[in-house]
N, C-alpha and C positions, 0 to 999 in steps of 0.2 A: 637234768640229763647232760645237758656242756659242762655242767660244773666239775660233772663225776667224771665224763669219757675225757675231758682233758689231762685232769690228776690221773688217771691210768695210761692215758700214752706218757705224760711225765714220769710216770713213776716205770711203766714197763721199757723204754726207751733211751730217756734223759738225764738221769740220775737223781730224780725225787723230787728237781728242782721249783718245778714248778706245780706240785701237786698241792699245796698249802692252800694254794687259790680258791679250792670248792671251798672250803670250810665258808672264808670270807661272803664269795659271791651266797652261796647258801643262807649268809647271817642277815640277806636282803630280804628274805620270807621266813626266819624263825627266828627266835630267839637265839645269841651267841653259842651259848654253852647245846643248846640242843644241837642246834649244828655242826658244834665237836663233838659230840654225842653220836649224833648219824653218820659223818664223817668215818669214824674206828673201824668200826666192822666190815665196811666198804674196802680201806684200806688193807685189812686184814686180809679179805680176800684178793685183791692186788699182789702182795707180797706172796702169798702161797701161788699164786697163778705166774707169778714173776719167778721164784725158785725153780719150778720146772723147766724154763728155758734159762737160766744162767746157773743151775747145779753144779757147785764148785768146779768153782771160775772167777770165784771170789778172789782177793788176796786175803786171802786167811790172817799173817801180821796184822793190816792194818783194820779191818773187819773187826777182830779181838780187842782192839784200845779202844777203839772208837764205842763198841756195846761195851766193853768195862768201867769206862766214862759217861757213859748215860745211864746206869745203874742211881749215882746218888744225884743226876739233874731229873729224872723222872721225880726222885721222893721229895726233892726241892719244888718242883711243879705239884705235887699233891699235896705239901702242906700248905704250900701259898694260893693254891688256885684258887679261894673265895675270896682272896685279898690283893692279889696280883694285879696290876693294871696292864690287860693285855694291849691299849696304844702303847705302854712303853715297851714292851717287850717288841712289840711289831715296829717301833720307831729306831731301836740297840739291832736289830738284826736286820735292816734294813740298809741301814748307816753301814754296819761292817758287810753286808753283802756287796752292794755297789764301790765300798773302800777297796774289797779285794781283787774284784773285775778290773779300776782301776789301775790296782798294782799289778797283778798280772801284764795290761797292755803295756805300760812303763815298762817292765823287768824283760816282757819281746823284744820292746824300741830298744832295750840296751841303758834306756835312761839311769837304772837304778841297778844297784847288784842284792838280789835280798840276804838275807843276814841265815847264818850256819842255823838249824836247828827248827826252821820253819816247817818241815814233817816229820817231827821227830815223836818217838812215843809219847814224851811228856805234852805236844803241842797236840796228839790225837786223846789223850785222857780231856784234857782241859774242851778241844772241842767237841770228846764227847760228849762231855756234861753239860753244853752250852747245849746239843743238838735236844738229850734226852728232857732238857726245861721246856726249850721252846718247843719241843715236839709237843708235850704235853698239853701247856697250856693251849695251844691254835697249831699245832698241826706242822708247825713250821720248819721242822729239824731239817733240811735239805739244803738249807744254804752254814750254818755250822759246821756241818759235816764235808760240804764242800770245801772248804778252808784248808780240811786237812789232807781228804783227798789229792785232792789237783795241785797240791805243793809236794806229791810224792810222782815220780813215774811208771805210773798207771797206764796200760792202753786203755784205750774206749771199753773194752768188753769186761776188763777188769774192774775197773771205774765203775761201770754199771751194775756188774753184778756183785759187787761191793756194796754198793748202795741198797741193793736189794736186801742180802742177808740181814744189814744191819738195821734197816726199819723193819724186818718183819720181827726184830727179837725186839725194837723199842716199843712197838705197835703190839707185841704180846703181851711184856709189860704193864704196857695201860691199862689193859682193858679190866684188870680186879680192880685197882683205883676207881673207872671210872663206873663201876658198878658199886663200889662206897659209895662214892657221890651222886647217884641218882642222875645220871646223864644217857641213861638209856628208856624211854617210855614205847610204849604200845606202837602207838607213831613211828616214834623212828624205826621198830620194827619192822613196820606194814612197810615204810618208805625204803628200807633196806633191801628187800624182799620184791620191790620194784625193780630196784638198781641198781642189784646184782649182774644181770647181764650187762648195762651197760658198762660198770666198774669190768666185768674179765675182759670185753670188748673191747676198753681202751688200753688193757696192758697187752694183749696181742697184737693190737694196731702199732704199739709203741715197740714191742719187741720186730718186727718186721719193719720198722723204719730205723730201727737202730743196725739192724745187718747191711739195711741199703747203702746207709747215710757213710760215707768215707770219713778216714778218724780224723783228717785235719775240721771238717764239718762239722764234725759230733763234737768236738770241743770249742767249736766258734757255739755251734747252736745253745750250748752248754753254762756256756759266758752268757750268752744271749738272752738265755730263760735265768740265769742268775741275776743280773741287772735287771730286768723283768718284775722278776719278783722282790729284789729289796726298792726297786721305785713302787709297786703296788701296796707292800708293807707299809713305806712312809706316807705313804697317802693315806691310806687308811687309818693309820694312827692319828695324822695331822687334820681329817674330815671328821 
């Protein structure tokens, strides 16, 4: 139940940043792949409960590269997913989430000037298709997608409800895949069906802390759960 009302204040909230997490914390009582298994649907309903309060308000532009970019990372995650070594992938998106948190505090300080092109349509295909792999395999597309976001100027509520539109079309996506590969049982059913409420629960709590939160906030908090999350990635790849 923390695992799940977490990833829905993250995901209702924060920009998806840090909802990756159930999956992992979850893989502590079941098996990996079931966990991304029960994970989906939860999710699923997140995203639908998240559209109702950001109903375009999206940035439409960048929403569109980003889900036409995770079109062939999702089919890349379903042919490699019995092959994939998901420590590497959690170790590659870990490393580039904390690189960008990085660059970003540099590029405040003044220290660095970033280079022409870093939100540009070609760098939101590319991170789309980074977000729709790792989405697929563990759940992770939030910090990919962040890349491309937060290098465009975005408010807070844009940013958000940006993030929202485009997981619930990556998180549609999955779910034939992962009914091919047998990642839904009985279980995770009953288990769904448990934690339902708490999944809408946390993206309500998360959309009412995202109106409170003032945008210079919402963007620290943002950085915060980003670094967050690629130090818990590498750990987890590296344990």
């Amino acid at each position: 139940m923390p695992a799940v009302l977490f990833a829905g204040v993250s995901k209702g909230g924060f920009g998806s940043n840090g909802a990756f997490a159930a999956a992992p914390l979850l893989a502590l009582v079941m098996e990996p792949a079931q966990a991304v298994g029960l994970m989906l649907p939860l999710l699923m309903m997140m995203d639908v409960t998240g559209m109702r309060s950001f109903w375009r308000q999206w940035s439409w532009p960048h929403a569109r590269v980003l889900m036409a970019g995770a079109i062939p990372g999702i089919l890349v995650g379903w042919a490699v997913f019995h092959s994939v070594s998901t420590d590497g992938v959690r170790l590659i998106v870990g490393t580039v989430a904390i690189g960008f948190v990085v660059f970003q505090m540099l590029k405040q300080a003044r220290w660095i000037t970033p280079r022409a092109g870093a939100g540009s349509p070609a760098q939101g295909l590319f991170w789309g298709g980074v977000s729709g792999f790792t989405s697929f395999v563990s759940h992770a597309g939030g910090p990919p997608a962040s890349m491309y976001l937060l290098a465009n100027p975005l408010d807070k509520t844009q940013y958000q409800a940006t993030t929202v539109v485009v997981f619930w079309w990556v998180n549609l996506l999955k779910f034939g895949p992962y009914v091919a590969l047998g990642m839904f049982t009985a279980e995770t059913a009953r288990a769904n069906l448990y934690l339902a409420p708490v999944a809408v629960g946390g993206v309500v709590l998360g959309v009412w802390a995202h109106r409170v939160v003032p945008e210079v906030w919402f963007f620290r908090i943002t950085y915060a759960l980003l670094l967050a999350t690629g130090s818990k990635l590498i750990w987890d790849a590296l344990t």
